[in-house]
N, C-alpha and C positions, 0 to 999 in steps of 0.2 A: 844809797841805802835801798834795799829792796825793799817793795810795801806788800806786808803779809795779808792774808784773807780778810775779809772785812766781817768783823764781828759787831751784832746787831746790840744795842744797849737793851739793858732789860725793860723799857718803856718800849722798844718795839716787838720787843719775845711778847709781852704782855697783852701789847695792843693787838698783832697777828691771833694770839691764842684766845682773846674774847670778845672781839669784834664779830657780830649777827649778822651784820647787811650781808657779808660775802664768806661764802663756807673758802676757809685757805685750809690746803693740805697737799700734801705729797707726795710722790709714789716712791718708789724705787724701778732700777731697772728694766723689772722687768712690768709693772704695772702695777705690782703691789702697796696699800697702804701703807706711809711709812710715818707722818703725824696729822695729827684732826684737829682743827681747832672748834669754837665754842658756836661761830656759824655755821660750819659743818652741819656738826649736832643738830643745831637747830631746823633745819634745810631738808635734810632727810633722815632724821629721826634716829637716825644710829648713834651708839655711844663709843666712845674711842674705842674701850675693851670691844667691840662688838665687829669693828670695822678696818682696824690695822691690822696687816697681814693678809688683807683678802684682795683680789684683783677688782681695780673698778671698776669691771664688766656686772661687779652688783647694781649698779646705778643704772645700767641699759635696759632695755627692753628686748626681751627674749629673741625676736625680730631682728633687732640691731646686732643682738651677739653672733646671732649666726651669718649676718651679712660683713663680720669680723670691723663693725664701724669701731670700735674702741682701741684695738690694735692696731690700727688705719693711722686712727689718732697719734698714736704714740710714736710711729713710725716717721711717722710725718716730720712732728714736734725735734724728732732725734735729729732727723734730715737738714731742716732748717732754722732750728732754733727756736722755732715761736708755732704755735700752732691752736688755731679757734674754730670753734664750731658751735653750733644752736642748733637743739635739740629738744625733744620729751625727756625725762628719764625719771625713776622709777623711786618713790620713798622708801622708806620700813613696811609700811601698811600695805604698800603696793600701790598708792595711788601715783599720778602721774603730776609730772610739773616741769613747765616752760624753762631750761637755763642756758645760760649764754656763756662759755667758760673758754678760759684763756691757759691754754699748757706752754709751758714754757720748760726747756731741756736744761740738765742745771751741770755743768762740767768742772773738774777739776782746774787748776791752771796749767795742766800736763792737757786739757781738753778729753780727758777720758772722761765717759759719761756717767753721772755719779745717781740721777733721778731725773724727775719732774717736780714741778711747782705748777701748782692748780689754784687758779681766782674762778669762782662759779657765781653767780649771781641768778638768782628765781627773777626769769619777765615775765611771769603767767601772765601778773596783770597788765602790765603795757601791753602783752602778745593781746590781750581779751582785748583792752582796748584799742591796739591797731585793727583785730579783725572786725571790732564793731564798727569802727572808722571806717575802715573798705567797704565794708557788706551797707553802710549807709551809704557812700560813692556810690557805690553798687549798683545803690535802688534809686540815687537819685542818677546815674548816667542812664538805667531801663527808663526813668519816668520820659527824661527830654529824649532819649532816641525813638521811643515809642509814645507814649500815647499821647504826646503833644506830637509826633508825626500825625497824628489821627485829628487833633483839632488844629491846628496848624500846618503852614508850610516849612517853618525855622525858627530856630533859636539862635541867637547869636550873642556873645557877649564881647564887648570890647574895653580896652583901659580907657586912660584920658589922653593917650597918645594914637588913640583908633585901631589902636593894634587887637587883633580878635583872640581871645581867648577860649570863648566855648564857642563851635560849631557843630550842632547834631547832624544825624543822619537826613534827615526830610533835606537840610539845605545840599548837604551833595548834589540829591537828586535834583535839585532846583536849580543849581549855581552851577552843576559840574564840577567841581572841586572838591576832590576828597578834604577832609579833615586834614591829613598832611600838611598840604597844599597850602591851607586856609589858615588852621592858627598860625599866629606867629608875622602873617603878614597883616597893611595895614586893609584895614574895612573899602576904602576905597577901590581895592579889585575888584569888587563886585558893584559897579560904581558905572555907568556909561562914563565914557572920558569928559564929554564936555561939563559934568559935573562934580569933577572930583577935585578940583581948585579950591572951588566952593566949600566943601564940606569939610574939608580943612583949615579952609578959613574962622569959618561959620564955630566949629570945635575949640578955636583958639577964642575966640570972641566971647562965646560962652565961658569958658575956664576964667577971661580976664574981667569978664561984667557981668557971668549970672543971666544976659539977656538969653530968654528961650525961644526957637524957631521949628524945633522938630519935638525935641522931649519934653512929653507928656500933651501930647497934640497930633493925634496919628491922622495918616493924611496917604493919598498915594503918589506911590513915586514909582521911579523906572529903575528895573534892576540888569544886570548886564552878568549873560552868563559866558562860560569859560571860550567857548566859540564864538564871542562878540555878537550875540544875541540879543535883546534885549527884550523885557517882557515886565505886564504893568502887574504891579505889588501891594498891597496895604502893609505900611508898617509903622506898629507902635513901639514908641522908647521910654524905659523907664530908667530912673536914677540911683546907685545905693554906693556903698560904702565898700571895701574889700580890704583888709589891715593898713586902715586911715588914708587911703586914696579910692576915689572916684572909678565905679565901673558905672556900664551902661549897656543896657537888657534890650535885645531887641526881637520883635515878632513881630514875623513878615509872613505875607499869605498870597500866593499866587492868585491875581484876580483876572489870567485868560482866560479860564474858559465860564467865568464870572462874565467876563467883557461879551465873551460868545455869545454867550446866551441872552445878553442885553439885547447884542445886534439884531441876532436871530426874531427876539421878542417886538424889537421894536418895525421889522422888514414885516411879519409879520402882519401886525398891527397897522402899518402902512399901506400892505395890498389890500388889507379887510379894509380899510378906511378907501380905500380906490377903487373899490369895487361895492361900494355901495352908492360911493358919489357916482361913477361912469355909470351903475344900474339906476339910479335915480334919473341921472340925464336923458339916458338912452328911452328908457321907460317913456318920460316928457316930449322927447323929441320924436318918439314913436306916432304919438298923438298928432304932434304936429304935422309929422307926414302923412297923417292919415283925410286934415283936412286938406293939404297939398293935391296928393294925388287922388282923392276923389273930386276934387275940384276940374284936375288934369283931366280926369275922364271925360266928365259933361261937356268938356268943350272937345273935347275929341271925337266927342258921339254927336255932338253938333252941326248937324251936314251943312249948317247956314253959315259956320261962320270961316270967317274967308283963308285960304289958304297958306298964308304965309304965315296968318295966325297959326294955323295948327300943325306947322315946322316948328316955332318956334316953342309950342308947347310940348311936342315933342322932346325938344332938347330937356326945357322941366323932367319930364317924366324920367328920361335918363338918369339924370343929374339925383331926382328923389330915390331915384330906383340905389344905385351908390349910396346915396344917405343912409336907406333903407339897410342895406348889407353893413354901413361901418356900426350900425345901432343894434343889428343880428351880434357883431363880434365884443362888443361892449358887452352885451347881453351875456355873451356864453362867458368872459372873463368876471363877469359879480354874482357867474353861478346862478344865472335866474331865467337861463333859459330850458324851453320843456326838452322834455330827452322819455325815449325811448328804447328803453334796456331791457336786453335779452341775452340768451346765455348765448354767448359767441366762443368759438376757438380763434384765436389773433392771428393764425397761419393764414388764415381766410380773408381776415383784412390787410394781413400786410400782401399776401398776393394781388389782390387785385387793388392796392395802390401801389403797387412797381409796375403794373401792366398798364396805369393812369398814368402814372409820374415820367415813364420812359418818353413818351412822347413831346416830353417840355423840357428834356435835357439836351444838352449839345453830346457832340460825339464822343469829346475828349472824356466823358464822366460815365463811369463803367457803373455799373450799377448792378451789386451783388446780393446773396439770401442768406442765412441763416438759420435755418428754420428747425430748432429742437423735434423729435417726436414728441408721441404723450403726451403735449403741451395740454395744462389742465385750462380749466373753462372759467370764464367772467363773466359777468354782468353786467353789458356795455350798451351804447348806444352805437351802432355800426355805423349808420351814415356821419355822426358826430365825430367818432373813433377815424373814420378815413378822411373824411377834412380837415383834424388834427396833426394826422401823418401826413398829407399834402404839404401845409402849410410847414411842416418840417424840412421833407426834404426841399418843397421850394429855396428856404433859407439857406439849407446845405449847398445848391445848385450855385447861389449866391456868393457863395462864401469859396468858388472854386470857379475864378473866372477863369483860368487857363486848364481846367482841367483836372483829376482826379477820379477819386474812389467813394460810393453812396451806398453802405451798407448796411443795411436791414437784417434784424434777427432778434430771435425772440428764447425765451427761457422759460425755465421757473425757478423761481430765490425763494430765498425766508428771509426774510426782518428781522434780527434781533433785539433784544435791548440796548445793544451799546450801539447799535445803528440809530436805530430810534432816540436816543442819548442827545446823538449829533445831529440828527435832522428829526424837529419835535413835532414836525407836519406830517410826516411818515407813522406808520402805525406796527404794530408785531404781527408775525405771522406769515402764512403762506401767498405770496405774491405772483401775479402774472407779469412779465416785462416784455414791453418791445423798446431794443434801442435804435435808433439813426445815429447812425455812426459817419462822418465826412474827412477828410485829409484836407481839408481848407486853412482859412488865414486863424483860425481860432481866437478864441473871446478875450481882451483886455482884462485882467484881475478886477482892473476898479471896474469893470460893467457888467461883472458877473450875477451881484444882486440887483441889475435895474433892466436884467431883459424881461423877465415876464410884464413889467413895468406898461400899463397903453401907452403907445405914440412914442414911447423910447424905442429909438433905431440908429444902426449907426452907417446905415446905407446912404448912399448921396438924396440927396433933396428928388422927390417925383417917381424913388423908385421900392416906394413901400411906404407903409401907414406906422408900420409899427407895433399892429397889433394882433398879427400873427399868434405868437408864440404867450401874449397877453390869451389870446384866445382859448390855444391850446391848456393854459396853464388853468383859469377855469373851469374848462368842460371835465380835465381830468381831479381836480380837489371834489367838483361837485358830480363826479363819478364815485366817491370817496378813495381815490386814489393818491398816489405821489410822485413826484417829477424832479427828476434830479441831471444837473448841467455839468460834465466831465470837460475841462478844455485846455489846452496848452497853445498861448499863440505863438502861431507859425508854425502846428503842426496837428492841428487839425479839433475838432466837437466831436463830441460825443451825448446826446440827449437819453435818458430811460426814463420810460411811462413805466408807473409798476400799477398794476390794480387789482382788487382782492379775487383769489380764488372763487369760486362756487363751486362747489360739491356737485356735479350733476349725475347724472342715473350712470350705475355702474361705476363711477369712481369713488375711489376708496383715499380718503385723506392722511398724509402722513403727518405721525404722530407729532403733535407741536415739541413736546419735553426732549432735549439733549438726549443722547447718548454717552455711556461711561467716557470720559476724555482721556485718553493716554497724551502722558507727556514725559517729559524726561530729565537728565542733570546736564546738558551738552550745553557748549557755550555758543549763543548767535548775535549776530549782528545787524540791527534792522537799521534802514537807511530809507528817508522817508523825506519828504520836503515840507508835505502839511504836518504840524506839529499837534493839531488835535486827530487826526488818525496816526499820529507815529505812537504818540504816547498811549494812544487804546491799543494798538497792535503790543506794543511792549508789556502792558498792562496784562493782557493778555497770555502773554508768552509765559511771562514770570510766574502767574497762579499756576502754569501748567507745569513750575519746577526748574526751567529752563533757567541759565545764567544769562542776562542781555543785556546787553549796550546798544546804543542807539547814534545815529550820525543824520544830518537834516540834507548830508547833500554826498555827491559820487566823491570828492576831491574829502571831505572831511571820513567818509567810510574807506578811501582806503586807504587813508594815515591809519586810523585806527588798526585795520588790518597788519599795519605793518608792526605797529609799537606791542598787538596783541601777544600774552604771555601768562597760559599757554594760549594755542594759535584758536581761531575761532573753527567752529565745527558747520556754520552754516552759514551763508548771507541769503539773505531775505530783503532785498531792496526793490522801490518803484522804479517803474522803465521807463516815466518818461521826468526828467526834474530840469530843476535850471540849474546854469555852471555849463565850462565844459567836458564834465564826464557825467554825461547819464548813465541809468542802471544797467545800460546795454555793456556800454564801455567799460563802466564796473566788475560788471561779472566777467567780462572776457579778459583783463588786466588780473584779475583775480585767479582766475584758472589759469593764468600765462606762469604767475610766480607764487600759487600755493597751488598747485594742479591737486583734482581728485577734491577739494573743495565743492559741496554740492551749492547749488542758488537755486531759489526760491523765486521768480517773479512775484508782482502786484501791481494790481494798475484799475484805473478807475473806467476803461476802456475796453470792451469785451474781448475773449481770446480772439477769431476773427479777423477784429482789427486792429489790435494791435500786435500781431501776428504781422501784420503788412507795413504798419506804419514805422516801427521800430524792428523790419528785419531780424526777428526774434530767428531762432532755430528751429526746426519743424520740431515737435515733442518736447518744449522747453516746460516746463514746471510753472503755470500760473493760476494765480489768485486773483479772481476778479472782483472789484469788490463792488457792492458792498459782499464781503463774508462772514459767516457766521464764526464764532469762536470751536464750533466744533471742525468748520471744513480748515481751516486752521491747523487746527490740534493734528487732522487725518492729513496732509498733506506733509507737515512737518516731522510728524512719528515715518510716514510713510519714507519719503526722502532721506533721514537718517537711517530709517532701519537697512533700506538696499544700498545706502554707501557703506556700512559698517559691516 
């Protein structure tokens, strides 16, 4: 028996025709109204007599009609049988409102197509309250991306399974790990490895007893970035709820250059403390050799007394005379010795100590100049100034028992503030510099902060005091000057005296305040080993616009280079790092397989010498640092603009 059409009983004719939540009606063929029920009505304000017969292109916005969305519609619905869409559309009155409506194509049993049937439903309010929902996501994903970037390093949140759920933006920069990367995996990424057993342990322990060891007890720990880095943290944990399981808040704050500046404060504080005790000594010990050797005398001036005596006191006198000198260098490293300053040009004294010095070197050590013109004038003590530079290159001579290169040269820098940042003994402003620049055995990391140190040396026993460069380092603070150690062992020192300008007759001082900085939108790549000048170089770059990433060594800059997408527009890396590719090999690997790629040098080592030491190209592009953020800016605009 065949089963005829399905006819609706009149409890559902009734229910369709006055049911309010959902306007039901129908079209015809061609789009037009063909019944309305009592939600209809209600929904948009038309009355049946008012609305049958007319096309539903009443309901659209004038906008829509001409962009033919209603027709769209219909065609669609006819196409495939079903068809929805969410939109505005338009009342009686003309006001506007949120619906969400389901067409559906209505066919005979032959399938020729007889209409539509329309379910509409008004979301204004849920649309209201989704977008108030978002635009509150909104304000709280601005709050933790920003301005907890500003008092903090990170946010983090993870479940009770350590699994991370929110990571802002500060921890990218911190962790290296984009957000992608990050939620979803557990916490322990960011974890040094020998600790991450542990904190999984620790997490289950908690959930099964309640015992607390991290949350709500902030403490520092060590955190481990995407390059297997690792770098010390403050991080506090708090506890809450998230639909009746356990999450856990976490803010973490970078404490390196917090640790820095401890070191810095407390090296510091260490040499003022050695330099008042060694002044103090020296001071005491002065006296004593003052009754020594004038005791020394009268028996000297003694025609009576017999001769073998007055061999022997001789050898005293010697002996005091030494004492004498190591109490002069004491004296100049607690800054309490007298000094006579006048306005000197430093070409003056670095000449005639190479015309001193040449005489105490062996053959094999060449001994070169650098001597800027227009070098502006100081306020030096000269004879102090060239026993400083003696006792320099002595060490350099030292430091190159088979031979090498002893290079002298001089400039004029500015100080900035972000230099001054990093070394708090340094001052702003217009500076005089001479460096001694060596191709020697260079300085061990760990003894970098203990050479100014008296009696710290790390020459054999009988062939130095030690207090050379102790010396030097006083006479130049109590010059009010700064002295800064460049070294790579095994590939040579680099020392600079900087000490303040003077204005002398006829010169004309240039102006302290920057200049407009041009920068740009290009994408670079700085690579850098010290991680407190990489991250002020980047720091840098980025206020100037620039897009940047950063690498701490040759082998990690040129992955990068290779994964980069699109390609980077510049490298800017140091020449001399540890690993086996330095900046030299970098940039040349660079131009081998992205050619036409401009680089950048930087180095803590004057053009000069490291020109010679790292067989740079004649006319290579370098930044000597310290640099200011403007010669920066003009070297980078520069360099882009002539490869573009």
């Amino acid at each position: 028996m065949q089963k005829g059409p399905f006819e609706p009983s009149p409890i559902l004719q009734h229910f369709i025709a006055n049911v309010e939540e959902y306007a039901i009606f129908t079209l015809d063929t061609e789009g037009r109204v063909a019944d309305w029920n009592e939600g209809a009505r209600a929904m948009t304000g038309y009355e049946a007599d008012e609305v049958i017969g007319r096309p539903c292109s009443i309901f659209y916005r004038p906008e829509d009609v001409v962009a033919d969305v209603p027709a769209q519609g219909l065609r669609q619905a006819a196409a495939e049988g079903r068809y929805e869409i969410r939109g505005l559309r338009v009342r009686r009155d003309g006001s506007l409102f949120t619906a969400e409506t389901v067409l559906t194509a209505v066919r005979d049993p032959a399938r020729q197509l007889l209409g539509f049937g329309a379910i509409t439903r008004d979301v204004s309010e849920r649309t209201a309250l989704q977008e108030q929902l978002s635009a509150s996501e909104s304000r709280l994903r601005s709050v933790v991306d920003t301005v907890l970037d500003t008092l903090v390093d990170g946010l983090i949140i993870i479940d009770s399974k350590g699994v991370i759920q929110v990571y802002n933006r500060a921890c990218e920069k911190l962790f290296g790990y984009v957000a992608d990367e990050a939620i979803g995996s557990n916490i322990i990424m960011l974890m040094p490895s020998t600790v991450r057993a542990g904190h999984n342990q620790y997490l289950q322990t908690y959930l099964e007893t309640g015992i607390r060891k991290i949350i709500g007890q902030p403490r520092e720990v060590t955190g481990c970035r995407k390059d297997g880095s690792t770098f010390p943290m403050y991080l506090a944990v708090g506890e809450t709820t998230s639909g009746g399981e356990p999450i856990y808040v976490g803010v973490v704050h970078d404490l390196t250059e917090h640790h820095r500046t401890e070191g810095e404060l407390r090296q510091a504080q260490k040499m003022e403390a050695l330099g008042q005790l060694t002044g103090g000594i020296a001071h005491d010990f002065n006296n004593i050799l003052m009754v020594i050797l004038a005791n020394v005398d009268t028996i000297i001036e003694d025609e009576t007394a017999a001769s073998g005596v007055q061999d022997r006191v001789r050898q005293i006198d010697r002996a005091a005379q030494r004492a004498a000198e190591l109490t002069r260098q004491l004296l100049a490293f607690s800054r309490k010795q007298a000094l006579q300053p006048q306005l000197t040009n430093l070409n003056d004294i670095v000449a005639s100590t190479v015309r001193l010095i040449r005489r105490t070197l062996a053959e094999d050590i060449t001994v070169e100049t650098a001597l800027i013109r227009d070098l502006w004038t100081t306020n030096v003590d000269r004879t102090q100034l060239e026993s400083a530079l003696v006792n320099l290159c002595i060490n350099a001579r030292d430091a190159m028992p088979e031979g090498g290169r002893l290079l002298l040269e001089t400039g004029n820098v500015v100080l900035d503030e972000d230099y001054v940042a990093q070394n708090p003994d340094a001052t702003t402003g217009e500076q005089v510099m001479i460096a001694v620049t060596d191709t020697g055995a260079g300085i061990a990391p760990e003894n970098l902060d203990k050479v100014f140190e008296p009696f710290f040396t790390t020459k054999e026993i009988g062939r130095g005091t030690g207090l050379g460069l102790s010396m030097v380092y006083g006479f130049i603070k109590q010059s009010q000057g700064h002295i800064k150690v460049y070294s790579e062992t095994g590939r040579g020192t680099s020392i600079k005296l900087y000490l303040p300008r003077i204005v002398g007759d006829g010169e004309v001082p240039v102006p302290a305040s920057d200049l407009a900085l041009a920068g740009g939108k290009e994408r670079i790549l700085v690579v850098e080993d010290d991680p407190q000048v990489r991250n002020g170089v980047v720091r840098q770059l980025a206020s100037l616009g620039y897009a940047v990433d950063e690498a701490a060594d040759g082998a990690t800059g040129l992955a990068a280079f290779a994964a980069a997408q699109p390609a980077y527009d510049l490298l800017l890396t140091d020449v001399i790092m540890p690993g086996a590719i330095s900046g030299k090999s970098l940039a040349d690997e660079v131009a081998r397989r992205w050619p036409g790629t401009p680089v950048v040098f930087m180095s803590g080592y004057t053009e000069e010498a490291i020109a010679s030491q790292s067989r740079l190209d004649p006319g290579v592009r370098l930044l000597a640092k310290p640099f200011r953020k403007r010669d920066l800016a003009r070297m980078i605009r520069a360099v882009l603009d002539k490869t573009s």
